[in-house]
VEXMI-456390 format. One record per residue: x, y, z of N, C-alpha, C, O in turn. Coordinates in steps of 0.2 Angstrom, whole numbers, plus 5000, padded with zeros to 4 digits. Layout:
N
XYZXYZXYZXYZ/...
//
This chain:
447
500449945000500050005000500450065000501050075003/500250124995500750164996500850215001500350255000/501250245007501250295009500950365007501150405002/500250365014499950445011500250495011500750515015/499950525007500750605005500450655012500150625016/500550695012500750735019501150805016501550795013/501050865018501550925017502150885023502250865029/502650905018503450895020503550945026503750915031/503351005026503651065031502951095034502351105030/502951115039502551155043502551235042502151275044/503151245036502951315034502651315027502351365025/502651255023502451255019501651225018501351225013/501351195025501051185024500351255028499751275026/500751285031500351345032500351385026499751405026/500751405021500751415016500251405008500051445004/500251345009499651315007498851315009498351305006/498851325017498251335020497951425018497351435018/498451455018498551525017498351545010497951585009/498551495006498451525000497851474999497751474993/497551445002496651425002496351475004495751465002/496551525008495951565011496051615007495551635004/496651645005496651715001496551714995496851674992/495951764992495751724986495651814983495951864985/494951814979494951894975494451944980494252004979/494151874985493651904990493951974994493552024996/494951954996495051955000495452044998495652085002/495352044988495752094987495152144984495252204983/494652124983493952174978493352184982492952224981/493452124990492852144995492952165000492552205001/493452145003493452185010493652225010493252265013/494052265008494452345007493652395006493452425010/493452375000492652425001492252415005492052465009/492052345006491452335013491852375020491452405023/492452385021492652425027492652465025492552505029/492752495020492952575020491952595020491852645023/491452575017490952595019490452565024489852555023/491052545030490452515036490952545040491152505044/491252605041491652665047492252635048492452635054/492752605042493252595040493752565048493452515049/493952575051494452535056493652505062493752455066/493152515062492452495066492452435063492552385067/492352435055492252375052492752295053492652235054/493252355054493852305053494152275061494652235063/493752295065493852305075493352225073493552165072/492652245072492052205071492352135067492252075070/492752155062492952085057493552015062493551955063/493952085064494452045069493852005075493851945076/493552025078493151995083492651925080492651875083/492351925073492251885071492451825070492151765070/493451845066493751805066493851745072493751685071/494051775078494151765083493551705086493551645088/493051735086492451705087492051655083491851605086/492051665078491751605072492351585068492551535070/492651605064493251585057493651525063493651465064/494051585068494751505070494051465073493951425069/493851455078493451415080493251355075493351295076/492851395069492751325064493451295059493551255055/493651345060494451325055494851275059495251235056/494851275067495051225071494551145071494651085072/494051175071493451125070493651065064493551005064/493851095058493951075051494551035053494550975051/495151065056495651045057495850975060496250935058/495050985068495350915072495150855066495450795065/494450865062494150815060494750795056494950735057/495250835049495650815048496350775050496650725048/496450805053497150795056497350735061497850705062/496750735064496350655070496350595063496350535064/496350615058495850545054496750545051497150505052/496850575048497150585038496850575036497050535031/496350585037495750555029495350615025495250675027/495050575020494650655016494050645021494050605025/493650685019493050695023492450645027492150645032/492650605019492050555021492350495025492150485031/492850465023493450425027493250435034492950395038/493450505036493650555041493050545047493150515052/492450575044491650545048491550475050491550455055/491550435044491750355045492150325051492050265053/492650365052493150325059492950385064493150365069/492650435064492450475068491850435072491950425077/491350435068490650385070490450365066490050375062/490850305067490750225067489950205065489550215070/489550175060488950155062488350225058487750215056/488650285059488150345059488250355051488850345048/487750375047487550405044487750485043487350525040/488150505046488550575046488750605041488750665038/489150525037489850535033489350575027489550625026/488850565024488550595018488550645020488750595017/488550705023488550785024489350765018489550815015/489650725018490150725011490050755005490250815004/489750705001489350744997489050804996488950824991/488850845001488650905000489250955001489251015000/489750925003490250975003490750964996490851014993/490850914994491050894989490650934982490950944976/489950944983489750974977489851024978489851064973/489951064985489951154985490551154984490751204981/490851124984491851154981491551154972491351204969/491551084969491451084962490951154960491151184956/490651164962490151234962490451284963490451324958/490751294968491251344972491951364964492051414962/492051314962492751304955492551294952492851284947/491751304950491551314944491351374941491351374935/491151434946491151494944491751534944491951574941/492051514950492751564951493251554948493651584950/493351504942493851484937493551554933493951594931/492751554932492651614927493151674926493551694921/493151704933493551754935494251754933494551794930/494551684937495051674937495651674929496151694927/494851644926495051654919495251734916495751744913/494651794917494751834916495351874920495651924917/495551854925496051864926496751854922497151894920/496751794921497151774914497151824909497651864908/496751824906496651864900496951934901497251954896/496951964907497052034908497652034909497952084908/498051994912498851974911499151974906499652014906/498851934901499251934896499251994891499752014888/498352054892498452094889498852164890498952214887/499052134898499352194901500252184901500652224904/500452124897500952104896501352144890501852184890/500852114884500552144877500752224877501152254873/500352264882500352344883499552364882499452414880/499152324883498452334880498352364886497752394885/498552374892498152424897498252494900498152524905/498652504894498752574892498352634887498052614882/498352694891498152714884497452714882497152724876/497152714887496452694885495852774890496052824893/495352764890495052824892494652764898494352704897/494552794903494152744909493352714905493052664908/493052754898492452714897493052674892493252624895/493252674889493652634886493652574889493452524887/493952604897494252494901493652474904493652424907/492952514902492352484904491952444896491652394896/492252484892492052444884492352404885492052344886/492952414885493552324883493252304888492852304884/493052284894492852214899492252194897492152134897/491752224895491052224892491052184886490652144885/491552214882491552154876491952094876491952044872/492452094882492752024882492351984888492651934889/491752004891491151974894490951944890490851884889/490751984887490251974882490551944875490151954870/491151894873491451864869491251774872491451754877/490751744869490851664871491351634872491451604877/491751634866492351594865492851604867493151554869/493051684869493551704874493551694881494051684885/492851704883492751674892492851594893493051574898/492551574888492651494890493351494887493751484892/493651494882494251484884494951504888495451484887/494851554891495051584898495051564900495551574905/494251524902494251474909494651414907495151414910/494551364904494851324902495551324900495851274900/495951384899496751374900496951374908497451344911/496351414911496651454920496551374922497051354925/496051334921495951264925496451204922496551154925/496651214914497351174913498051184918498451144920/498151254918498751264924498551244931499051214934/497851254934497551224939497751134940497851114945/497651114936497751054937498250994935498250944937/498751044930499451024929499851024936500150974938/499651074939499951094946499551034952499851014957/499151024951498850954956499350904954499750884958/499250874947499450824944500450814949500850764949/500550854950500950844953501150824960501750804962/500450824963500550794971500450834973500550894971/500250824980500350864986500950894987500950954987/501450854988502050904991502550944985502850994986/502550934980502850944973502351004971502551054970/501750984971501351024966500751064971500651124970/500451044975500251084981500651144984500451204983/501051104987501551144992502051174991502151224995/502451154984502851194980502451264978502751314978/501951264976501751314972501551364976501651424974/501151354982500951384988501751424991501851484992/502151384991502651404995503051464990503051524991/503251434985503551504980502851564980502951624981/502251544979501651614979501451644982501551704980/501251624988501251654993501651734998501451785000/502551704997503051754998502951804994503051864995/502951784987502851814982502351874981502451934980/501751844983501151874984501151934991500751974991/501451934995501551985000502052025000502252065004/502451994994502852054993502752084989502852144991/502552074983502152144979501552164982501452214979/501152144985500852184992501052234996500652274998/501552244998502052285001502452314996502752364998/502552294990502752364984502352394984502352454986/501552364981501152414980500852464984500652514981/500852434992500652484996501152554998500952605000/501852534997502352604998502052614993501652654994/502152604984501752664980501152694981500952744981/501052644983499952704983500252754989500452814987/500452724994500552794999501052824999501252855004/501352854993501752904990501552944987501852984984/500852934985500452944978500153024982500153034988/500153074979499653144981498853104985498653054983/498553144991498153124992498153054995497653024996/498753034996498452944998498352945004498252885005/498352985010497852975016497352985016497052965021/496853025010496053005011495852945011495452915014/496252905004496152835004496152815011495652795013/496752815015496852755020496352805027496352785033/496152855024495752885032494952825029494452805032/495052825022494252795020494252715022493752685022/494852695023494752605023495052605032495152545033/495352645037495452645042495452695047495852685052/495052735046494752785052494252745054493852725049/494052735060493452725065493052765066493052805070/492652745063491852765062491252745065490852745061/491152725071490652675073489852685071489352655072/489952785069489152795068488852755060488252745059/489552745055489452705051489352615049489452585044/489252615055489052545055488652525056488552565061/488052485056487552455055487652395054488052355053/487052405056487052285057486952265049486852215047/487052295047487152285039487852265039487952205037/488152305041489152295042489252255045489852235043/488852235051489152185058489052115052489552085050/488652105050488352025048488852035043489251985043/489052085038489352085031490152065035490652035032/490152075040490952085043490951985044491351955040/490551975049490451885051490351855045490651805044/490051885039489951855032490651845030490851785028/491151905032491751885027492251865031492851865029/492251855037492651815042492651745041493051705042/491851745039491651675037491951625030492251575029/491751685027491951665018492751665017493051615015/492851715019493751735017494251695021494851715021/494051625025494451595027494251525021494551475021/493751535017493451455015493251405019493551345019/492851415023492751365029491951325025491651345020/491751285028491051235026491351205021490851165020/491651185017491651145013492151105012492351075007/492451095017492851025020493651035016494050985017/493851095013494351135010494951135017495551135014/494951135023495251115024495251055030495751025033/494751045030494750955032495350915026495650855026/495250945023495550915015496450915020496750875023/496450995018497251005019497550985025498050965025/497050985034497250975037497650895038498150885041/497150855033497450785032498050775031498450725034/498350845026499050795026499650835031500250845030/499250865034499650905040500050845044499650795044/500550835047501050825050500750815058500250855059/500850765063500450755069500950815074500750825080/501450835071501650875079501550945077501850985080/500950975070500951035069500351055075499851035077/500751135077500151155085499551175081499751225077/498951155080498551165076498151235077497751255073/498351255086497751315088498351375085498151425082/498951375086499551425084499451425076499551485073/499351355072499451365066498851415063498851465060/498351385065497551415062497651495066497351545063/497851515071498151585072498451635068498251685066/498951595066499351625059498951635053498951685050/498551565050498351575045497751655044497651685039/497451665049496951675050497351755051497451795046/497551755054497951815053498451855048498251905047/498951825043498951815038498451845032498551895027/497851795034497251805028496851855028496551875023/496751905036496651985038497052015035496852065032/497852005036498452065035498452075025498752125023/498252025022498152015016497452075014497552115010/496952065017496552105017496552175014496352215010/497052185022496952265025497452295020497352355018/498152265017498652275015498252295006498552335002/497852255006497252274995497052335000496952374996/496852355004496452405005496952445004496852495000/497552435007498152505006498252515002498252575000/498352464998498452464991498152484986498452504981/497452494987497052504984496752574983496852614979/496352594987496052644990496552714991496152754989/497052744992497552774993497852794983498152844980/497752724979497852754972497152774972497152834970/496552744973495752764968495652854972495252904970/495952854978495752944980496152994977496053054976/496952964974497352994972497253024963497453074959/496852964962496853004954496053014951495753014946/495553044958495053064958494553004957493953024956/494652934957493852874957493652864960493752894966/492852824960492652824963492852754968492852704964/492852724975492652674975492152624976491652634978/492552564973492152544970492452454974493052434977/491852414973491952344974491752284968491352304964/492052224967491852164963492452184958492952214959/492252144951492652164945492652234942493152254939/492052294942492252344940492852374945493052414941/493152374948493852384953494452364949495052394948/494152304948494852254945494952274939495452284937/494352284934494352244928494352324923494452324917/494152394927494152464923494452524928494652574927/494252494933494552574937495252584938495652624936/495452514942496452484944496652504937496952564937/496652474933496952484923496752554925497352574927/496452584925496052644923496752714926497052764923/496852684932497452704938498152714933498552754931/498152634934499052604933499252644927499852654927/498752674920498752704916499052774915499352794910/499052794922499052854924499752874926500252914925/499852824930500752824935501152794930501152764925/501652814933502352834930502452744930502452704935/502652714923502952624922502152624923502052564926/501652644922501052604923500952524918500452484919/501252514913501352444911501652404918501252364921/502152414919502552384925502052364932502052314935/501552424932501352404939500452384936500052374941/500352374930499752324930499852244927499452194926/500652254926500752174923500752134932500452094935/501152184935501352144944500552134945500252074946/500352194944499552184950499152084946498852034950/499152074941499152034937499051994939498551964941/499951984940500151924944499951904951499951854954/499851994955499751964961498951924963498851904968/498451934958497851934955497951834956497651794959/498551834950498451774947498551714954498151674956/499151724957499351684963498751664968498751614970/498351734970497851724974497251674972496851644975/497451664965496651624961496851574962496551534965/497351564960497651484957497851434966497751374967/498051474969498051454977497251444977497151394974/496951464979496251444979495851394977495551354980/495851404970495551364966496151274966495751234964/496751244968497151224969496651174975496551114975/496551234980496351194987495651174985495351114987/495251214982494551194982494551124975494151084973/495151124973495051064965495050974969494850924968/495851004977495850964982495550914984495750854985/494850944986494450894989494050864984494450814984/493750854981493550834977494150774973493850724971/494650774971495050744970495450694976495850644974/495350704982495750664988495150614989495150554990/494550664988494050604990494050544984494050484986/494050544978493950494973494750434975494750374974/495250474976495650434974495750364982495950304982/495350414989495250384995494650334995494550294998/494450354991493550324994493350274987493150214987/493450314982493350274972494150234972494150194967/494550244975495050184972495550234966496050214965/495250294964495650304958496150334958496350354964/496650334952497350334953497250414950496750434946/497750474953497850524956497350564948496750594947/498050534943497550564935496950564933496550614931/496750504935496050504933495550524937494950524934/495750564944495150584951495250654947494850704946/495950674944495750744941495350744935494950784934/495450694930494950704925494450704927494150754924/493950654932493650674933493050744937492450754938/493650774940493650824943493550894940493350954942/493950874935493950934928493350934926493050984927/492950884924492350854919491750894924491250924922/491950874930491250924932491350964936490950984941/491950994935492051084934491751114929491551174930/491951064923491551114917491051114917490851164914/490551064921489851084920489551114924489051104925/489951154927489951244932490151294927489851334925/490751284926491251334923491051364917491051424916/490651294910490351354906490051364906490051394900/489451364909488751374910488751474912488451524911/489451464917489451514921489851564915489851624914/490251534910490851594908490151614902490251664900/489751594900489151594893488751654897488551714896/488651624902488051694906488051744903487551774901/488651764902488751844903488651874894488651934892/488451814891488251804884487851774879487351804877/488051714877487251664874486851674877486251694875/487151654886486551614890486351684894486551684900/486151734893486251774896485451804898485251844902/485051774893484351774895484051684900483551654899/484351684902484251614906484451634913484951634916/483851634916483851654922483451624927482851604925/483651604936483151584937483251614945483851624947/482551624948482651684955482951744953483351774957/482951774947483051824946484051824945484451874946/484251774943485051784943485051754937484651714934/485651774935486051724928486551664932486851664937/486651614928486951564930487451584936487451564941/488051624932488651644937488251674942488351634947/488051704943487651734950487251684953487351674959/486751654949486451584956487051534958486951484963/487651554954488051474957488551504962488851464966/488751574962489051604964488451634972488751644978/488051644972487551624979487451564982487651554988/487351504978487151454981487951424984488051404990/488551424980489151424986489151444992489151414997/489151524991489451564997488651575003488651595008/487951554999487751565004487251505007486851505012/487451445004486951385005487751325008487851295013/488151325002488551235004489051295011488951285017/489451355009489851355014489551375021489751365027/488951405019488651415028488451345032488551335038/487951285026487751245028488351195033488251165038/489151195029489651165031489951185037490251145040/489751255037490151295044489551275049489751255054/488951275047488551245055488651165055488651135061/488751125050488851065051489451065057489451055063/490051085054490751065056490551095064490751065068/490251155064490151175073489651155077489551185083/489251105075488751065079489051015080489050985085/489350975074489750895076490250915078490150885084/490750965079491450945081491250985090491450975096/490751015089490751055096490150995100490150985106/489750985097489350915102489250835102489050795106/489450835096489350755095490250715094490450655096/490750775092491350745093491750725101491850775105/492050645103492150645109492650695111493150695108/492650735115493150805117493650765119494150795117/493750695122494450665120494950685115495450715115/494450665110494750675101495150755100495750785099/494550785102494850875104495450885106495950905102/495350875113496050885119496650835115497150865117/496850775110497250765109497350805105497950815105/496950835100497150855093497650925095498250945094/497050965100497451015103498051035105498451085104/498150975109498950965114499450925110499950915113/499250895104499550825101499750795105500350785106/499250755107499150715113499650735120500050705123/499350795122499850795129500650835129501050835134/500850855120501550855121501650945121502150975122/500950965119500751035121500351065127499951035130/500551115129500051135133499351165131499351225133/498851165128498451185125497751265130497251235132/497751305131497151355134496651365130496251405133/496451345122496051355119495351295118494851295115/495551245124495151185122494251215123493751225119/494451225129493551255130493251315129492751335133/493651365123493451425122493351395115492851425112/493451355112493551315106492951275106492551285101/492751245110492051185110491551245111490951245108/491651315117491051345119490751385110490151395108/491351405107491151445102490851415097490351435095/491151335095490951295090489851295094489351305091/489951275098489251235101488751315101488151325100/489251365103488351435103488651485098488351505093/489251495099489351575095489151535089488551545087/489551505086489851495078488951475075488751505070/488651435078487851405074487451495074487151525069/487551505078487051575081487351625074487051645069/487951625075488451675069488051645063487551665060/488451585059488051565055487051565052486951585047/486751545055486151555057485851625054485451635049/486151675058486051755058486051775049485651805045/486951735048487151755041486751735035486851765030/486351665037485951635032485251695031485151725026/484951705038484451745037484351815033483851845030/484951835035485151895032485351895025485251955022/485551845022485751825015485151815014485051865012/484551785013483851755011483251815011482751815009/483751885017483351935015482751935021482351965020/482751895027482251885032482451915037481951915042/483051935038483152005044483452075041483552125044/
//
């Protein structure tokens, strides 16, 4: 039998868990939701969140990992023996495939705009200009599908590698990579004229600007922006190493995946006030305002090919952990050999991916509850499989898993001192369901 693979290094494996949380949520969403919910208030709120629902169920996902080495379903099955638990599998297994079927869309778009920003095409142009060129390459069928279809061939070149070679390798060179031109770019924007309105707009405290609108958007993206509920890292924790501290690691990562945040906001916000934009959030940020910017400053080739790249690293880590599961499961549970859990993991990707890259064109009168394809798949992830997964994962591991299992995962067995066991069970069993719960009703429009 062969030896299961495992991350070699405990920097490399945070590394990889890091670049599963940081994704385009963490560079196009939160910097605007803080700077319009009383900008350091939001971000007081976000940290608080963190703390109380994200590490708690990111620890949650952990123990079930890391106690078994197994994927999900494995994982339930030696967890409780005899129960019918293990099928909450499948439903996490379709929210990742759902989850990488619309966000390869993007990810694709991202591509494209690298390579045209290589070329010199991001120059030069008038801001309706970079609102035309994104609208007509939306709106091109052939072009979005195969954008997505190149960005998910490097996606899974890079699987086909293995965990530690192709995983871990890619995360560990990315990741560094990606926090350093994070930090170029933010010394530029803050040399830029006017760059403390920007940073007074994404970090002055404001608390008359906050609204329970902002509280729950805050818990939404503490929620969202680590990837929790959909066994993403139950995945990853599997092949974590038994003496990794798991409450110290999920500290980091989690920390990390905030300083990533606030660091797009610097980055961000401090150019859009310097050369008079408006802010803005989603793709028009990315896709006509930023170009719109880079266009303007001195090497603006230079600093939209990097933004590009730092674009692309964020996607390709992501989309990498989310291809994960769905591939550990086939090859643990189905028998199949590494190649083939990818083929078939590609196979129904695609039938997310073009449905969602067409939306924005053929299929663009095809709608149901009032959305186009990418937008009902792009809801039903973030507000159906990832919430459902976080109340799962914080009702089994906070009342039905034996707190034995807990206390060893915590202390690795004893050879740690662990303080987080029963601030960990209390959050998993009231805070984290209540937090989830709130965010479901709030998303459906019922508070």
């Amino acid at each position: 039998m062969n030896k299961r693979a495992s991350f070699a290094t405990r920097m490399g494996a945070i590394a990889a868990t890091v670049g599963s949380a940081v994704g385009l949520g963490n560079i196009w969403r939160f910097p605007y939701e803080a700077g319009q919910n009383g900008g350091g208030a939001f971000i007081l709120v976000y940290i608080v969140c963190v703390a109380l629902l994200g590490v708690p169920v990111m620890l949650g996902e952990f123990i079930i990992g890391r106690s078994t080495h197994k994927n999900m379903k494995g994982a339930l099955l030696q967890l409780s023996p005899g129960s019918s638990v293990y099928r909450f599998t499948y439903v996490c297994i379709l929210g990742a495939v759902v989850t990488l079927g619309f966000y390869s869309v993007v990810c694709g778009w991202v591509l494209e705009y690298l390579l045209r920003a290589i070329g010199g095409g991001m120059t030069g142009h008038t801001p309706q200009e970079y609102s035309d060129i994104f609208s007509g390459f939306v709106g091109s069928p052939w072009r979005c599908v195969l954008w997505t279809l190149v960005f998910l061939m490097v996606n899974f070149v890079v699987l086909r590698r293995g965990v530690e070679r192709g995983i871990e390798r890619t995360s560990g060179i990315m990741m560094p990579l990606l926090f350093l031109l994070l930090v170029i770019f933010c010394i530029n924007s803050l040399l830029l004229p006017n760059a403390m309105d920007g940073v007074r707009f994404l970090l002055s405290p404001d608390f008359s600007q906050l609204t329970w609108k902002g509280v729950v958007d805050a818990m939404g993206q503490a929620f969202m922006s680590l990837t929790l509920g959909i066994s993403g890292l139950v995945t990853y924790s599997s092949y974590f190493k038994d003496d990794a501290p798991l409450a110290r690691d999920a500290a980091i990562i989690a920390t990390l995946d905030t300083l990533v945040a606030v660091l797009a906001g610097v980055m961000i916000f401090p150019a859009v006030f310097s050369f008079g934009m408006q802010p803005e959030a989603g793709p028009k940020l990315i896709f006509e305002i930023l170009p719109s910017i880079f266009q303007q400053m001195s090497g603006g080739m230079v600093w939209a090919v990097l933004f590009f790249v730092l674009l692309l690293f964020a996607s390709l880590t992501s989309t990498i952990s989310l291809s994960e599961i769905p591939i550990m499961f086939l090859t643990e549970d189905r028998h199949m050999s590494r190649g083939r859990a990818i083929a078939w993991t590609a196979a129904g990707t695609l039938l997310i991916a073009v449905p969602s890259a067409l939306s924005f064109n053929v299929l663009s009168d095809v709608t149901l509850w009032g959305m186009n394809l990418f937008d009902l798949f792009n809801y039903a992830a973030s507000n159906v499989f990832m919430l459902l997964g976080g109340l799962f994962t914080a009702v089994y591991v906070g009342w039905f898993l034996d707190s034995r299992i807990i206390a060893e995962q915590l202390t690795n067995r004893g050879r740690l001192v662990s303080h987080v066991q029963n601030y960990t069970i209390v959050c998993l069993r009231y805070v984290a369901p209540v937090a989830v719960v709130l965010i479901f009703l709030y998303c459906v429009g019922l508070i």
